[in-house]
N, C-alpha and C positions, 0 to 999 in steps of 0.2 A: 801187371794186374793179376789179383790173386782170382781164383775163383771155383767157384763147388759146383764136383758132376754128378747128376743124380738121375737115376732112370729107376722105372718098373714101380711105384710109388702106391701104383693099385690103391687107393681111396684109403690110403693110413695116413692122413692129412698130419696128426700128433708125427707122428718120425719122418717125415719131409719135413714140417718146422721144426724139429730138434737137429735133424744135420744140417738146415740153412745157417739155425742160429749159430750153433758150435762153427761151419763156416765162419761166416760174419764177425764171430770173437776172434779168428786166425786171419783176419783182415780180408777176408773176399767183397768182391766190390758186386759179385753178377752169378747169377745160378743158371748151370744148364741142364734143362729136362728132357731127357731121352728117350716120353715114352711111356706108354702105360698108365699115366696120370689117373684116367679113369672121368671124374667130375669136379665142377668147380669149388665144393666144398673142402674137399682135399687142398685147395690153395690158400683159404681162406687164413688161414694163423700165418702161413708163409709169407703173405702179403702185408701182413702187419711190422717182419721184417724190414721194409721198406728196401730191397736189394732188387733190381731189376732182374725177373725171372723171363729164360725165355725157350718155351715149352712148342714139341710135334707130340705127335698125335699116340704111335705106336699101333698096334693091332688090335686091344681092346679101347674100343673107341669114346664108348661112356659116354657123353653128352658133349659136341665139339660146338652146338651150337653155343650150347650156355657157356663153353670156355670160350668161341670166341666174342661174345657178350660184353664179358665180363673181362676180357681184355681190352675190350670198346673204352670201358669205362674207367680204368686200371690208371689214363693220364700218362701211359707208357710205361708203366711198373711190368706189365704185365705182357709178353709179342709172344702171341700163335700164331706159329707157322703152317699147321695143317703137317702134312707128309715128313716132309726135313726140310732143312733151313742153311742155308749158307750165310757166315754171319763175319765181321769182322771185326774184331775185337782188339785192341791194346798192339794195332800192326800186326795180330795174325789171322790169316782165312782160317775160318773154322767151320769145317761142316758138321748138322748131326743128322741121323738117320737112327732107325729104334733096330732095325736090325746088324747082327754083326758080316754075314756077309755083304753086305750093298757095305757096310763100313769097311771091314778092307778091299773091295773095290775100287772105293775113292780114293783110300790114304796110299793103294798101288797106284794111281794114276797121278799123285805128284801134284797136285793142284791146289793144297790144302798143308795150312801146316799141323791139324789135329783136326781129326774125324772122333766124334764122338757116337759110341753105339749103346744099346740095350737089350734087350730080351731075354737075353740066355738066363739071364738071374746071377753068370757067372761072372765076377770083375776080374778088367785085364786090363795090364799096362804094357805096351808094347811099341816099339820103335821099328818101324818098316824101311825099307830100303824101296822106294819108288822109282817110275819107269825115267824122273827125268835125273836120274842118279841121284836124287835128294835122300832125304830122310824125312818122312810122316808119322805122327804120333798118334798109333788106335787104343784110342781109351773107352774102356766099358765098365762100369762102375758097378753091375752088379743089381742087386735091390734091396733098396732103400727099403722094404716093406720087410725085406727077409724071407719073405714066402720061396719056399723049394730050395732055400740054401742055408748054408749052416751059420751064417749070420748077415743082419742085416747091414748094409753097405754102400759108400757113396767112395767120393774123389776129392781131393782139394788139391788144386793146380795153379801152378803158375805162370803166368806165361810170358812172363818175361825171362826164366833160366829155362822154361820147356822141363819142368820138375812135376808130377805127377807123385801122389800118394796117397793108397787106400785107406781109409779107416772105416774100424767097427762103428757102429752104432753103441752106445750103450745104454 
C-alpha cells in the first residue's frame, strides 16, 4: 500500500490537496496527517480526493470540534484521532504523534513498524535500531504549508518495501 505523509498544513488547504493529489497520481491509497491541520476548511478540496485521510491534532489546535464533525459525517473518508493514533494499515502498526520526540520514543520502543512525526517543519527519513532488536521507521515529512523552511514538503511511502521519499511541493 502506497501512501502520503503530510504534517504542519496550518490552514493552506490549496497545497494539502495539491500533495494528496500528486500522491493519489503515484497510486497512494490513504493520507497520513501529523498535525497542525489547524480547521476543517483546510480539508475540504482534499476530501474531494476521495483517499481516506487520517488526521491528530498537533499543538495548534484550530477547531477539533468542527474537525471532528466533520469526520462524523465524512462516511469514514475522513478518522480524527485527537492526540495520536495508532493505526494499522497494509499489515503494518503505524503510529503518529505531531511531535518528533514522543516519535522517537515510540519507533525506540520497537512496537511500531513506522512512527510518523511533525512539528519541526523539518522532514526526516530515518531507520532506528529499537529496543526489541528490530528496526522502526521515524518519518517526518516536514511542512506541507512550507512555513519556516526552505520548501514546502510531504512523504510518499510504501509499505509494503518499507521505501519512504521526500518530495518538494511545486
Amino acid at each position: 500500500m502506497k501512501i502520503c505523509i503530510v504534517s504542519d498544513s496550518h490552514d493552506r488547504g490549496p497545497m494539502l490537496a495539491t500533495a494528496i493529489a500528486e500522491a493519489k497520481t503515484r497510486g497512494a491509497e490513504c493520507v497520513l496527517h501529523c498535525g497542525d491541520l489547524i480547521g476543517t476548511n483546510t480539508l475540504l478540496a482534499s476530501l474531494k480526493l476521495n483517499l481516506p485521510i487520517h488526521v491528530i491534532h498537533g499543538n495548534n489546535l484550530g477547531d477539533p470540534v468542527s474537525i471532528s464533525r466533520l469526520a462524523c459525517r465524512s462516511e469514514g473518508q475522513l478518522s480524527y484521532y485527537g492526540n495520536d493514533a495508532n493505526l494499522e494499515l497494509a499489515g503494518r502498526c503505524i503510529f503518529m504523534t505531531h511531535y518528533p520526540h514522543i516519535g522517537q520514543a515510540f519507533a525506540s520502543a520497537g512496537d511500531h513498524d513506522l512512527v510518523c512525526c511533525g512539528h519541526s517543519h523539518e522532514p526526516e527519513i530515518r531507520c532506528l535500531d529499537n529496543v526489541k532488536g528490530g528496526k522502526t521507521w521515524l518519518v517526518n515529512p516536514g511542512t506541507v504549508a512550507g512555513l519556516g523552511a526552505p520548501a514546502a514538503t510531504w512523504i510518499f511511502g510504501d509499505l509494503e518495501t518499507m521505501d519512504f521519499d521526500l518530495q518538494r511541493l511545486e
